[in-house]
N, C-alpha and C positions, 0 to 999 in steps of 0.2 A: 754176757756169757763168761769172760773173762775172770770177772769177779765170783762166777759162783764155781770156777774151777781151782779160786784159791784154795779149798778145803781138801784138794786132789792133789796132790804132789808128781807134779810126773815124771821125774827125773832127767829131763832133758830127754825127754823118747818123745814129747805132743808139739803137733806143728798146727799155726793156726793159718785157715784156707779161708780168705774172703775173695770169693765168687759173687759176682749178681745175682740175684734170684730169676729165675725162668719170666717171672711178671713184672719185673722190675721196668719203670720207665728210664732207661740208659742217658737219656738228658737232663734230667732230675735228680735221680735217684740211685747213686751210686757207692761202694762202699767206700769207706772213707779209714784211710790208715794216716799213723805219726809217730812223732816220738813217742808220746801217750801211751800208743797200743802198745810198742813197742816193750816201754817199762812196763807194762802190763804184764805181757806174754813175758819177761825174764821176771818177777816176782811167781810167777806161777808155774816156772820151769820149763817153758815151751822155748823149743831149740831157734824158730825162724815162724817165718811166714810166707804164705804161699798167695802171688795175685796174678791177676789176668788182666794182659798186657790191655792197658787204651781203658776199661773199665772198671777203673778205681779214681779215688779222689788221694793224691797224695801227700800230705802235711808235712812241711818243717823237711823235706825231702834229706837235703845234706846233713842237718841236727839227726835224723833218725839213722843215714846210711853208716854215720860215723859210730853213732851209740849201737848199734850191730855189731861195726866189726872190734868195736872195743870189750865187748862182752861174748862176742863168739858164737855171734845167730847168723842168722841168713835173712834173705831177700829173696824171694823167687817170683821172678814173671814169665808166665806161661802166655 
């Protein structure tokens, strides 16, 4: 999804929200954020990210928390 919002510039106004899907198996299958997304979402001008708290998978945790506030995104658990 990320990559096809390259062609979309959003100027620092798009925030990306990974939620579980309603069918999702919560022991298996859950969304998975990192550093990765992270450089993602600032190449395509998205300000932070928004997760919910226990149902996420979280990668490279301190590499990504640091690569945040050195570029001026957020983290958000709900």
């Amino acid at each position: 999804m990320l990559k096809k919002c390259q062609s979309k510039k959003f100027e620092k106004d798009g925030v990306l929200v990974k939620f579980p899907k309603k069918k999702q198996d919560y022991r298996i299958d859950l969304p998975t954020v990192g550093l990765k997304t992270l450089k993602q979402c600032k190449s395509v001008g998205l300000k932070g990210i928004v997760l919910k708290n226990k149902q996420n998978v979280f990668l490279e945790k301190k590499k990504s928390i640091s690569f945040a506030n050195e570029n001026r995104m957020f983290i958000k658990v709900l």
